[in-house]
C-alpha positions in Angstrom: 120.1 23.4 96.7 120.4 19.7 96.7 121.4 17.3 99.2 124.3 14.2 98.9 121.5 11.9 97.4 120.3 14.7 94.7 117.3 15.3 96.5 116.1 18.7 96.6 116.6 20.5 100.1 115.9 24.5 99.2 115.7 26.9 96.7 117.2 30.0 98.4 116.3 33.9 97.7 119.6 35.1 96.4 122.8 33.2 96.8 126.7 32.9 96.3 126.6 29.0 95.3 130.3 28.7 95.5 131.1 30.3 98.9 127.6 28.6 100.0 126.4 32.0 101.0 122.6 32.9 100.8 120.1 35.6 101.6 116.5 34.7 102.4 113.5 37.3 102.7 111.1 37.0 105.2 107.7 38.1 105.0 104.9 38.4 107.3 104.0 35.2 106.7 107.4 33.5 108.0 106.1 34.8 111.3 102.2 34.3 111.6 102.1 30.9 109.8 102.6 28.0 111.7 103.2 25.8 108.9 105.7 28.0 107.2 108.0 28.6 110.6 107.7 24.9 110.4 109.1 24.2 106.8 111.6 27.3 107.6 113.0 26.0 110.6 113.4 22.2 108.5 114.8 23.9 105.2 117.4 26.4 107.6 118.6 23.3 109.3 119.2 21.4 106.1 121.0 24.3 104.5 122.9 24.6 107.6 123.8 20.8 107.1 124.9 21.3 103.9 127.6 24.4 105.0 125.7 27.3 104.0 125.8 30.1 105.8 121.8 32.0 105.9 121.7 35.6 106.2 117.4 36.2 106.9 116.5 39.6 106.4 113.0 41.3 107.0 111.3 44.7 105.2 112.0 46.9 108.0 116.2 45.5 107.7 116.1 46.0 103.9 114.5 49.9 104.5 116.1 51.1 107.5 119.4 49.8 108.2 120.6 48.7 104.5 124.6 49.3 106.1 123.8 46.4 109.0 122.2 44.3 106.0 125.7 44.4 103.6 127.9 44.2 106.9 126.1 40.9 107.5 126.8 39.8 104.0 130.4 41.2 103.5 131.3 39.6 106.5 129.5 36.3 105.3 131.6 36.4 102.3 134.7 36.5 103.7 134.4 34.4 106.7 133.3 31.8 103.5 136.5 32.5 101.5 138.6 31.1 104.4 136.7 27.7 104.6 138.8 25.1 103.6 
């Protein structure tokens, strides 16, 4: 993802560029490294700035409740086909 002045903000997980939808993984290492929360918390904000909408998912999401995971991004989808 690129901000107003071309400059490189994010590369997200897996995304819907043109509702600005996007699903990020985190691992262990989102949580125990200082400097990654750091960057995280930076690139989120940016991406927020931009108008996406982040759906963050972790391992234990993705194995045990997989119908919470695609609620969160069925509803992301359409709340982003009504933007204007």
């Amino acid at each position: 993802m690129f901000d107003e002045y071309g400059d490189v903000v994010a590369r997200i997980d897996m995304g819907y560029d043109q509702l600005r939808v996007g699903i990020e993984y985190d691992g262990p290492q989102h949580w125990t490294d200082p400097a990654q929360r750091d960057r995280d918390i930076d690139r989120y904000t940016a991406l927020l700035d931009l108008g996406w909408t982040i759906i963050r998912v972790t391992s234990q999401l993705l194995r045990n409740r997989q119908g919470t995971f695609v609620g969160r991004v069925v509803t992301a989808l359409q709340a982003a086909g009504r933007r204007p």
